[in-house]
PDBQT receptor file of N, H, CA, C and O in Angstrom, charges set to zero:
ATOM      1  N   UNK A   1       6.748 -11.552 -17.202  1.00  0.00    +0.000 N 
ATOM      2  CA  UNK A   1       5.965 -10.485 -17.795  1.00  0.00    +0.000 C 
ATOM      3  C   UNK A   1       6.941  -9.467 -18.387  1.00  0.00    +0.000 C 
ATOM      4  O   UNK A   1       7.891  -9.155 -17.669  1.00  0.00    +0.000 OA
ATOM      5  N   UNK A   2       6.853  -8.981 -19.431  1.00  0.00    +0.000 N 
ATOM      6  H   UNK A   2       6.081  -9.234 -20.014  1.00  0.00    +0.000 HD
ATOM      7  CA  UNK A   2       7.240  -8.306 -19.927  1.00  0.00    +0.000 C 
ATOM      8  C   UNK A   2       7.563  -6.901 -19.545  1.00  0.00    +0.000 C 
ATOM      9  O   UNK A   2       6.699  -6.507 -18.762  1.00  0.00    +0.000 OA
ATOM     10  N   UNK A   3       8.223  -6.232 -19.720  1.00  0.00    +0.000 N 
ATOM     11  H   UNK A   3       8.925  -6.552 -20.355  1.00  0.00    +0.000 HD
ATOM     12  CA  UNK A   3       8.374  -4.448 -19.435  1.00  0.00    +0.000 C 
ATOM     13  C   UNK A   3       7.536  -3.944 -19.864  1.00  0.00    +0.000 C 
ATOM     14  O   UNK A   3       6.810  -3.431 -19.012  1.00  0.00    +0.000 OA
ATOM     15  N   UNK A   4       7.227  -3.813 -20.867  1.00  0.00    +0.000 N 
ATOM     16  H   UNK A   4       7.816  -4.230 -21.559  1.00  0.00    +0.000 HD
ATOM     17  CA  UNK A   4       6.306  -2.883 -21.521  1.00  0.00    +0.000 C 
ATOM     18  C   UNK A   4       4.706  -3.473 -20.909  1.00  0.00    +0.000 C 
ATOM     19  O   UNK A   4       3.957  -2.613 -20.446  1.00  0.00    +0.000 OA
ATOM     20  N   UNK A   5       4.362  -4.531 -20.922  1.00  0.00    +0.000 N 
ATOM     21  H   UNK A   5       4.970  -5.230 -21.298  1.00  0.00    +0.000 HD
ATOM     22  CA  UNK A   5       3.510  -5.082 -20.305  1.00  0.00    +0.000 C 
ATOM     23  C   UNK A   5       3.349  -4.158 -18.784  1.00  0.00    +0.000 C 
ATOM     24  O   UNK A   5       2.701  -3.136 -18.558  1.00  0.00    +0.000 OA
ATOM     25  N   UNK A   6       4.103  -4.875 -18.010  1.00  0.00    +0.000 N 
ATOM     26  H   UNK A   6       4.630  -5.706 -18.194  1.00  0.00    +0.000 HD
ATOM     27  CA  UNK A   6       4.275  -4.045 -16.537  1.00  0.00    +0.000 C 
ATOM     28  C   UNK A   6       3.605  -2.549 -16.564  1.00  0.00    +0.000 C 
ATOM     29  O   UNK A   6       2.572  -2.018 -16.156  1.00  0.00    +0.000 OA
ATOM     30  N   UNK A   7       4.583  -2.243 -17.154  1.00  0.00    +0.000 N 
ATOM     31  H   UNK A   7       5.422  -2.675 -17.484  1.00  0.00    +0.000 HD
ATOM     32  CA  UNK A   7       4.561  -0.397 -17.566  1.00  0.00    +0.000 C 
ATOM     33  C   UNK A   7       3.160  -0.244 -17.421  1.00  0.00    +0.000 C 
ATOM     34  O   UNK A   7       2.631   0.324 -16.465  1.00  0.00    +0.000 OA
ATOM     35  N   UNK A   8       2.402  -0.897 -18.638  1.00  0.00    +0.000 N 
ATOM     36  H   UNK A   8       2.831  -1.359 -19.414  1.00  0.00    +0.000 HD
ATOM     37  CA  UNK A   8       0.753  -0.397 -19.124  1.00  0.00    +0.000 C 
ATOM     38  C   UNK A   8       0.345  -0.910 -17.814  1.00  0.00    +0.000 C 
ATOM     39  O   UNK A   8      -0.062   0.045 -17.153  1.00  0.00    +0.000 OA
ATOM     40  N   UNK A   9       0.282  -1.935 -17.193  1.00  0.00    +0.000 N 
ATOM     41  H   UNK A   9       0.613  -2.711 -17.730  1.00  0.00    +0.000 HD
ATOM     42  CA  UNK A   9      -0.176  -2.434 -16.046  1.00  0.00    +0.000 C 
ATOM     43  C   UNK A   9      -0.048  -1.178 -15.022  1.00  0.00    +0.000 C 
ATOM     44  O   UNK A   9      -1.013  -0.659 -14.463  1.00  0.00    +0.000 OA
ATOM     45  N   UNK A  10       1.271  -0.790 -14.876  1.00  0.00    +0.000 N 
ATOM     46  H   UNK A  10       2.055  -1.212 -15.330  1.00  0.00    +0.000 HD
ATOM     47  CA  UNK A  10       0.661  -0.633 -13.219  1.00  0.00    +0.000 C 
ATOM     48  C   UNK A  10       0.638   1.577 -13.519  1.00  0.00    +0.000 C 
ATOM     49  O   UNK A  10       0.712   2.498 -12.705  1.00  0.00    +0.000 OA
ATOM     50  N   UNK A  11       0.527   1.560 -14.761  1.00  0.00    +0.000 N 
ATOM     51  H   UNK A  11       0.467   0.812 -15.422  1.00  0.00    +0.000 HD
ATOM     52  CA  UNK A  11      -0.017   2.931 -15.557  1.00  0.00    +0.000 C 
ATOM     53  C   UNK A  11      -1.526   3.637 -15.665  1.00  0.00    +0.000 C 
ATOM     54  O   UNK A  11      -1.963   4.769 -15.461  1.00  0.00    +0.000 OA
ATOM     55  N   UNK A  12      -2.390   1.671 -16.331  1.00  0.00    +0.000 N 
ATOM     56  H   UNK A  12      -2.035   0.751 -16.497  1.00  0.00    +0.000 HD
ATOM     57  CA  UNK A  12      -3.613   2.171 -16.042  1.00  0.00    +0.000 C 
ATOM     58  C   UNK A  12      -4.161   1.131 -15.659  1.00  0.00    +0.000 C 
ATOM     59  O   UNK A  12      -5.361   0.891 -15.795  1.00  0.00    +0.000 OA
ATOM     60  N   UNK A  13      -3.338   0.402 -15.138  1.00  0.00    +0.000 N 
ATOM     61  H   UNK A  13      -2.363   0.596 -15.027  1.00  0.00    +0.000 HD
ATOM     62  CA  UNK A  13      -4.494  -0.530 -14.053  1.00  0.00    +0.000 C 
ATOM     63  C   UNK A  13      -4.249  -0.298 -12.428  1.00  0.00    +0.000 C 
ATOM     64  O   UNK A  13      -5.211   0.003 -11.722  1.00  0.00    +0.000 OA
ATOM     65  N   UNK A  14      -3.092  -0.432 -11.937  1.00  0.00    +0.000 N 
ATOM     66  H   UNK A  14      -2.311  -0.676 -12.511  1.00  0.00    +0.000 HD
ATOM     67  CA  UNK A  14      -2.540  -0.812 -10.837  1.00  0.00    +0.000 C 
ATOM     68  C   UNK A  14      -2.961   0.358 -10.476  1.00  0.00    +0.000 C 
ATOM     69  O   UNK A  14      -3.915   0.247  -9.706  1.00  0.00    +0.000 OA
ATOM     70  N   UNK A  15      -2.586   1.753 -10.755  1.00  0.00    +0.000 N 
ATOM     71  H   UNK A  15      -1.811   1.843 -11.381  1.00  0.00    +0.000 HD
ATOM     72  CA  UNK A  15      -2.562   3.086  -9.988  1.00  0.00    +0.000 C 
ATOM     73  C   UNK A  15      -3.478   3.467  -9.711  1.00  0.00    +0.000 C 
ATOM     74  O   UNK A  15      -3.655   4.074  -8.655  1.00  0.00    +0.000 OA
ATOM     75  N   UNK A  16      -4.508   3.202 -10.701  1.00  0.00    +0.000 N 
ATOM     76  H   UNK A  16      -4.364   2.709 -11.560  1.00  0.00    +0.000 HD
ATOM     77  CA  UNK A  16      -6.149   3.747 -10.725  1.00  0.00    +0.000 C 
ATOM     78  C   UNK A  16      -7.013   2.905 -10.017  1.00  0.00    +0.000 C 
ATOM     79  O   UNK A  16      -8.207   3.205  -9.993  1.00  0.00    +0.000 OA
ATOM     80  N   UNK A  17      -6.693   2.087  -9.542  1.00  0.00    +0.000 N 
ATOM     81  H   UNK A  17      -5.723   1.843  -9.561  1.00  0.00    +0.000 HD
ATOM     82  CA  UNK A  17      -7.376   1.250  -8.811  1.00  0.00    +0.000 C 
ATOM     83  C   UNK A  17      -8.119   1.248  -7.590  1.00  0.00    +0.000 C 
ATOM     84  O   UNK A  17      -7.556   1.228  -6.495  1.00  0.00    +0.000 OA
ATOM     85  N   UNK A  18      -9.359   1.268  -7.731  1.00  0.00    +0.000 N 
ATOM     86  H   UNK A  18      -9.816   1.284  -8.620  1.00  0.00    +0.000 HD
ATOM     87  CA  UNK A  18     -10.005   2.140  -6.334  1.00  0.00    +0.000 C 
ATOM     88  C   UNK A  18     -10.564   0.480  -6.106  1.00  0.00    +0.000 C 
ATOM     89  O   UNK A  18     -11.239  -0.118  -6.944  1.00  0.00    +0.000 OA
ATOM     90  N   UNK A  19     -10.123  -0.090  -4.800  1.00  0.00    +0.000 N 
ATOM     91  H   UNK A  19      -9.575   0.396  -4.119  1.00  0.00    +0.000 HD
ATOM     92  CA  UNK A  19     -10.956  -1.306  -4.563  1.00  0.00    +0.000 C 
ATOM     93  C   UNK A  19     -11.260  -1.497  -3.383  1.00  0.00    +0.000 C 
ATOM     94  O   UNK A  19     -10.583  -2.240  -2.672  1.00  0.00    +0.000 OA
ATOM     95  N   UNK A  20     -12.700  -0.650  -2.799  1.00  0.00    +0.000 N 
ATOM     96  H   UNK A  20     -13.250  -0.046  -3.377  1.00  0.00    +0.000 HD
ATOM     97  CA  UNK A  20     -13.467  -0.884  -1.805  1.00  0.00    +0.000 C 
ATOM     98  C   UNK A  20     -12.795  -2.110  -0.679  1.00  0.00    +0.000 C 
ATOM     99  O   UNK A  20     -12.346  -3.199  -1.034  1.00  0.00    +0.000 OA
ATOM    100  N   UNK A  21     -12.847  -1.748   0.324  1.00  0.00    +0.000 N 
ATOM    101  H   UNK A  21     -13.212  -0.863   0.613  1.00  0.00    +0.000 HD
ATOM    102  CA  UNK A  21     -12.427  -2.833   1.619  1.00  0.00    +0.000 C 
ATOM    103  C   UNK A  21     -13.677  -3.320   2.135  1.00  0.00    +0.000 C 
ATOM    104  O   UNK A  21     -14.740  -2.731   2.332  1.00  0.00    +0.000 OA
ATOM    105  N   UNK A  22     -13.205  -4.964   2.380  1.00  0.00    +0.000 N 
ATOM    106  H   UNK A  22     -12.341  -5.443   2.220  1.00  0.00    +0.000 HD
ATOM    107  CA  UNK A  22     -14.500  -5.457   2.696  1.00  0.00    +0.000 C 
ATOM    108  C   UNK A  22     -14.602  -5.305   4.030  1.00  0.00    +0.000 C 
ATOM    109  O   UNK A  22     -13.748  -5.049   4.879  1.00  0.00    +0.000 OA
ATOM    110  N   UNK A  23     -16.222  -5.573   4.129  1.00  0.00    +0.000 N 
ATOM    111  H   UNK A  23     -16.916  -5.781   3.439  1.00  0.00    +0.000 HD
ATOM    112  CA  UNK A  23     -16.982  -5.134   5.514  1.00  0.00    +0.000 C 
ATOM    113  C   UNK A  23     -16.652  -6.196   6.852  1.00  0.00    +0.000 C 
ATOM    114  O   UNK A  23     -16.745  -7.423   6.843  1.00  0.00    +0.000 OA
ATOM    115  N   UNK A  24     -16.272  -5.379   7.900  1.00  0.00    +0.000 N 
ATOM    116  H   UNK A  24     -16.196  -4.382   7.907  1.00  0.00    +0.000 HD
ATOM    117  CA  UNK A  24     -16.259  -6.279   9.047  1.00  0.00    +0.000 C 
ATOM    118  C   UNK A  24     -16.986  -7.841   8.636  1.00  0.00    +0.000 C 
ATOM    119  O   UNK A  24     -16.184  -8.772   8.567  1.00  0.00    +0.000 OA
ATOM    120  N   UNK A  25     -18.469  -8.159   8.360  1.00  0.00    +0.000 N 
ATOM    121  H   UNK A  25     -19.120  -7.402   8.416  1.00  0.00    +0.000 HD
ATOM    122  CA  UNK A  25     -18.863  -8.653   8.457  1.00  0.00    +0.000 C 
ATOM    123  C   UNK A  25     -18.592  -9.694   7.629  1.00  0.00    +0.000 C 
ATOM    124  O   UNK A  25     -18.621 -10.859   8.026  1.00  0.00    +0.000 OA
ATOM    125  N   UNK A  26     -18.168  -9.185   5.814  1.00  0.00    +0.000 N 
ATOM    126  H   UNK A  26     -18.145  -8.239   5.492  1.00  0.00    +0.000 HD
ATOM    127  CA  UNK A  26     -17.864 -10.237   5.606  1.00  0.00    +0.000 C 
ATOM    128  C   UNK A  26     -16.353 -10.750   5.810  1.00  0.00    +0.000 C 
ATOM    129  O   UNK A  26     -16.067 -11.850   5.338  1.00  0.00    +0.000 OA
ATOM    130  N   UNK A  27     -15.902 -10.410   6.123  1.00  0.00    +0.000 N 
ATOM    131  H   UNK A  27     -16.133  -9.516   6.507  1.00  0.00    +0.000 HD
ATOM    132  CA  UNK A  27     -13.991 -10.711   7.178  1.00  0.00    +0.000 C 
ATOM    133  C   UNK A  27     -14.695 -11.694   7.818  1.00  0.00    +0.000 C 
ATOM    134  O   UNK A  27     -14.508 -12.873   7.516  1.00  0.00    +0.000 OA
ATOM    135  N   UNK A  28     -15.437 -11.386   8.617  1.00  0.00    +0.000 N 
ATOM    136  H   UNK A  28     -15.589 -10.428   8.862  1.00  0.00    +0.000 HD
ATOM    137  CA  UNK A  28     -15.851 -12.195   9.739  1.00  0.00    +0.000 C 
ATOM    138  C   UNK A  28     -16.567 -13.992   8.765  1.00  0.00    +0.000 C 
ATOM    139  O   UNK A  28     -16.195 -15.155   8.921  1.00  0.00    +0.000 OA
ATOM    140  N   UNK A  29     -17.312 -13.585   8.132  1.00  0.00    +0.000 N 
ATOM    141  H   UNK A  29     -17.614 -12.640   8.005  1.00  0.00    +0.000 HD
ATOM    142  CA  UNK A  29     -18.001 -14.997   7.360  1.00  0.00    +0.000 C 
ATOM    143  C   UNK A  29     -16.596 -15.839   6.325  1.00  0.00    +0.000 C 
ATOM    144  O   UNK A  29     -16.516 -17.004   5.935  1.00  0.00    +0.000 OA
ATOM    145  N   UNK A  30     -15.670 -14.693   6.146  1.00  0.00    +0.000 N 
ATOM    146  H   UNK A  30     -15.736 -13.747   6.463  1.00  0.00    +0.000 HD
ATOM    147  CA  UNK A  30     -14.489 -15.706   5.294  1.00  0.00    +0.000 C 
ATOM    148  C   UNK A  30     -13.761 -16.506   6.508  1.00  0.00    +0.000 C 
ATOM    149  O   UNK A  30     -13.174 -17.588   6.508  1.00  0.00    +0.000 OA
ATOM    150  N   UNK A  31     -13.969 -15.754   7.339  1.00  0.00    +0.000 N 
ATOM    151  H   UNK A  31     -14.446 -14.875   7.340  1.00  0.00    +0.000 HD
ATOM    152  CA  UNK A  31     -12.792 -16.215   8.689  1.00  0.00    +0.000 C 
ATOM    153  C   UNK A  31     -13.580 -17.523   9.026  1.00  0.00    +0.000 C 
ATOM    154  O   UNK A  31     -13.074 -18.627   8.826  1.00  0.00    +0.000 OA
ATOM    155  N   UNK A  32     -14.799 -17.369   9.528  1.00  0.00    +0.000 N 
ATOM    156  H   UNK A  32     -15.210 -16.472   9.690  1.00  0.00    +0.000 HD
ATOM    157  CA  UNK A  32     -15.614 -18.765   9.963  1.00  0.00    +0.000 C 
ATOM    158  C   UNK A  32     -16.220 -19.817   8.818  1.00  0.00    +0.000 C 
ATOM    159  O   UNK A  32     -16.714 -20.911   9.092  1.00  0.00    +0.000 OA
ATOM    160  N   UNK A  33     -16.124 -19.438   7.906  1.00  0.00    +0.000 N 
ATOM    161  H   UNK A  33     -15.723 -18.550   7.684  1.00  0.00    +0.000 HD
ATOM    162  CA  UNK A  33     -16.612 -20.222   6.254  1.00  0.00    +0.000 C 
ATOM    163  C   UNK A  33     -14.893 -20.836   6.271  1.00  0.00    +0.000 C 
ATOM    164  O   UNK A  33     -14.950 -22.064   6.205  1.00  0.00    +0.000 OA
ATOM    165  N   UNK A  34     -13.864 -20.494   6.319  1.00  0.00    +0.000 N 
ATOM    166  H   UNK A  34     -13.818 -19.497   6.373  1.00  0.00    +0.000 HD
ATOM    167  CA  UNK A  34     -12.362 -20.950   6.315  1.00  0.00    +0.000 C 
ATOM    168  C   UNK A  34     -12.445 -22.029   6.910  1.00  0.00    +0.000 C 
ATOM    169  O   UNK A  34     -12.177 -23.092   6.348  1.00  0.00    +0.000 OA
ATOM    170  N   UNK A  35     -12.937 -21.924   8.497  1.00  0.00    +0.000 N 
ATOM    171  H   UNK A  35     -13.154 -21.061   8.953  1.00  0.00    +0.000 HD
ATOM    172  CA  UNK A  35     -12.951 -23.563   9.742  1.00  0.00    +0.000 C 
ATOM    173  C   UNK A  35     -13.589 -24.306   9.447  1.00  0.00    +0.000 C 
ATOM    174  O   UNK A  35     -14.791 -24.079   9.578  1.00  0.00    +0.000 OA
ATOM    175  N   UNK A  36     -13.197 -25.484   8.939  1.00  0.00    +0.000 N 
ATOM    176  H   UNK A  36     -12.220 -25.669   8.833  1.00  0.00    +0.000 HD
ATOM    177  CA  UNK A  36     -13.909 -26.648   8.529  1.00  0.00    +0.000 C 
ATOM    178  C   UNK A  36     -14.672 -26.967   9.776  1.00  0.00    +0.000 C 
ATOM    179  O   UNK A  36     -15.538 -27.838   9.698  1.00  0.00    +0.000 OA
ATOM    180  N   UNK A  37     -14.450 -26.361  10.924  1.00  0.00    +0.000 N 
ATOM    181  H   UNK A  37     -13.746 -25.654  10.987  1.00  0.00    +0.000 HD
ATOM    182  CA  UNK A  37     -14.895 -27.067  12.336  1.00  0.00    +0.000 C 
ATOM    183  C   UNK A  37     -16.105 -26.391  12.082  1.00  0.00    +0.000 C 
ATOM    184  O   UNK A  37     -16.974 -27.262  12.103  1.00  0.00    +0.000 OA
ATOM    185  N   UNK A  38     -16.683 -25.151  11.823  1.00  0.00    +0.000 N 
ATOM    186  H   UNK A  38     -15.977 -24.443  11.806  1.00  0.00    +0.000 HD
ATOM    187  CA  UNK A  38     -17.952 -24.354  11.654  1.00  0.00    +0.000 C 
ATOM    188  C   UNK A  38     -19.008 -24.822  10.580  1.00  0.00    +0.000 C 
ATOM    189  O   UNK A  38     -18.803 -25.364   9.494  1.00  0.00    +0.000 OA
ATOM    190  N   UNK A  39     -20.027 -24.515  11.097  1.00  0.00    +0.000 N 
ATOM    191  H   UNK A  39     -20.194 -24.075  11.979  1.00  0.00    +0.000 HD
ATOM    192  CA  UNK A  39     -21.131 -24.781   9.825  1.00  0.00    +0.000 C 
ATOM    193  C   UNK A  39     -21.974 -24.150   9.321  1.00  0.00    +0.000 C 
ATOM    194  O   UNK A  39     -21.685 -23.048   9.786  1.00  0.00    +0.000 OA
ATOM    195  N   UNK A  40     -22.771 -23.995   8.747  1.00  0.00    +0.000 N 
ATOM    196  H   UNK A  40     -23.006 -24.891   8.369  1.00  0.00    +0.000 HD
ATOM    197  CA  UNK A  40     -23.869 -23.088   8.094  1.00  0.00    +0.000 C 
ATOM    198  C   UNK A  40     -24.661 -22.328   9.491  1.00  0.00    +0.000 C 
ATOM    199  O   UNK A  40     -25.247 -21.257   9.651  1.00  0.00    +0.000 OA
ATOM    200  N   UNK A  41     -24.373 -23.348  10.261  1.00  0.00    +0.000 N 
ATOM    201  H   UNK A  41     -23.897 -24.218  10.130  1.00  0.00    +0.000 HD
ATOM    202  CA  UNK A  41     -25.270 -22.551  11.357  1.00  0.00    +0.000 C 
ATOM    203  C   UNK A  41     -24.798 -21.592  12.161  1.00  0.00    +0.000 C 
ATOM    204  O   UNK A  41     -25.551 -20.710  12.573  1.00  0.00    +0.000 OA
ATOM    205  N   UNK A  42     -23.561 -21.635  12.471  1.00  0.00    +0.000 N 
ATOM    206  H   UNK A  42     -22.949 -22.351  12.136  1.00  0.00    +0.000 HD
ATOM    207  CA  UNK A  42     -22.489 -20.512  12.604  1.00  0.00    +0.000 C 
ATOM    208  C   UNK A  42     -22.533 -19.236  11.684  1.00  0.00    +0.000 C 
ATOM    209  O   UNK A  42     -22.278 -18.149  12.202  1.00  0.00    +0.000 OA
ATOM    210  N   UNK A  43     -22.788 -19.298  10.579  1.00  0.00    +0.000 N 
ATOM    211  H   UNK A  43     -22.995 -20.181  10.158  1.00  0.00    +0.000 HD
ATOM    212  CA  UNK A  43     -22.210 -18.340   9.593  1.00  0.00    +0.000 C 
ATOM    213  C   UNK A  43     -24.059 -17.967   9.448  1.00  0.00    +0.000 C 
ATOM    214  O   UNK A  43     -24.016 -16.767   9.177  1.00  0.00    +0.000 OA
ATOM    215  N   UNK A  44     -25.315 -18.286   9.480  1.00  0.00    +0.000 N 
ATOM    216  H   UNK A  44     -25.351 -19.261   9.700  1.00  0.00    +0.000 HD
ATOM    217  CA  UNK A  44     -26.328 -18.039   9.735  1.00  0.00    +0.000 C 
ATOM    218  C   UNK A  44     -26.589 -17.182  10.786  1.00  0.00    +0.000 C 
ATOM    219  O   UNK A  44     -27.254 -16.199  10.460  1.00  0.00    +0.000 OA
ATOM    220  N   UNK A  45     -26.154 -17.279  12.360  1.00  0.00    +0.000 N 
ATOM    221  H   UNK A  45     -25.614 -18.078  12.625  1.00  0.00    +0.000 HD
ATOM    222  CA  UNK A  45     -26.142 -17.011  13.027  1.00  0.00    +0.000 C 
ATOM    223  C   UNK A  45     -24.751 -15.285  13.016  1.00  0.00    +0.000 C 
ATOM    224  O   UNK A  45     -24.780 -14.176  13.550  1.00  0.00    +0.000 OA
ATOM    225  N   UNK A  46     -24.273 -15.638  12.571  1.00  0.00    +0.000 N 
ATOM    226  H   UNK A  46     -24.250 -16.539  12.138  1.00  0.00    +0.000 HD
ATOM    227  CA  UNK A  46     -23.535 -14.068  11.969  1.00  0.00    +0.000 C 
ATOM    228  C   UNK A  46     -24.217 -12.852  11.395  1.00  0.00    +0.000 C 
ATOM    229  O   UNK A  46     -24.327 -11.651  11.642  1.00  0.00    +0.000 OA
ATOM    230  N   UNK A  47     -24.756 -14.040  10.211  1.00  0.00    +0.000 N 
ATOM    231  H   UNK A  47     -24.666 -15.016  10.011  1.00  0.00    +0.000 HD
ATOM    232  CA  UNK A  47     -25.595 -13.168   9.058  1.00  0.00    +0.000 C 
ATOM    233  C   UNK A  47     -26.903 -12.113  10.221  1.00  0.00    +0.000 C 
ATOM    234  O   UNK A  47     -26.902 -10.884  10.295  1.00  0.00    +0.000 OA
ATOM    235  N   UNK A  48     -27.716 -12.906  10.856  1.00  0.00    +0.000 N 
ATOM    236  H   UNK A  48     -27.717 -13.904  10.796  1.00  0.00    +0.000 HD
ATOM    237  CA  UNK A  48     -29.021 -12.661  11.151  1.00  0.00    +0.000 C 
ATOM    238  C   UNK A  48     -28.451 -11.796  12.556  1.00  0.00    +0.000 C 
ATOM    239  O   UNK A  48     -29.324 -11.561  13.392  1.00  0.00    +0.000 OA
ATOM    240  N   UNK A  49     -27.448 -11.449  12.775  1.00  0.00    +0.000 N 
ATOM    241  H   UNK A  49     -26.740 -11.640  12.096  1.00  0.00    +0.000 HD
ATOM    242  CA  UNK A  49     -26.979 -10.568  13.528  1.00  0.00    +0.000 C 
ATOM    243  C   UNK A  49     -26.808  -9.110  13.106  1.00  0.00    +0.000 C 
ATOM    244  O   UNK A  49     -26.967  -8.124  13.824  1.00  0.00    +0.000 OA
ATOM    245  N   UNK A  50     -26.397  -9.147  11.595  1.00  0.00    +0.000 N 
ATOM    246  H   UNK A  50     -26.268  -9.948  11.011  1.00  0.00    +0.000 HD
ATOM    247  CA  UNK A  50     -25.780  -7.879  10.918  1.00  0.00    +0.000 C 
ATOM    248  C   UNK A  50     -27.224  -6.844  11.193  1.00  0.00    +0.000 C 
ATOM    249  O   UNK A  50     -28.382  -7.260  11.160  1.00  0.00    +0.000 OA
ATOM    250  N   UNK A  51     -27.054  -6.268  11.303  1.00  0.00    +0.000 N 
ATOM    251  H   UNK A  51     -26.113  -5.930  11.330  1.00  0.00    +0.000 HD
ATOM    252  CA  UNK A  51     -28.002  -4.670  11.487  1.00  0.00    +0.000 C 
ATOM    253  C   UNK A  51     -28.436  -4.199  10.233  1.00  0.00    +0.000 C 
ATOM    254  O   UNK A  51     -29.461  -3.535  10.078  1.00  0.00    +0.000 OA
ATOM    255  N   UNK A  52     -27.816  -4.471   9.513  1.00  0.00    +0.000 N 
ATOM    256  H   UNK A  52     -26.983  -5.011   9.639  1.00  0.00    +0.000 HD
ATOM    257  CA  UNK A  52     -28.374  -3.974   7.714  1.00  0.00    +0.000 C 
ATOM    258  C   UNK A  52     -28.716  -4.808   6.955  1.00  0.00    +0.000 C 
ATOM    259  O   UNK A  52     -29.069  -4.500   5.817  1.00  0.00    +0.000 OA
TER     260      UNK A  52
């Protein structure tokens, strides 16, 4: 990548960058959606837990 490239990058993209953190919950569904050992019914059983 270029310098000047970079530059504009991390000028008005990189710095300004406001990017929300994901929710416990979905951490939790990437973590068990990841184990091939888990199944829909696992990650169902997550979902129908959440409070919201």
């Amino acid at each position: 990548m270029s310098e000047k490239i970079e530059s504009f990058l991390r000028k008005h993209i990189i710095n300004k960058a406001k990017i929300p953190s994901l929710s416990p919950l979905v951490i939790r569904l990437i973590e068990v959606a990841s184990d091939e050992r888990n199944s829909a019914k696992e990650l169902a059983q997550i979902i129908e837990k959440d409070p919201d």
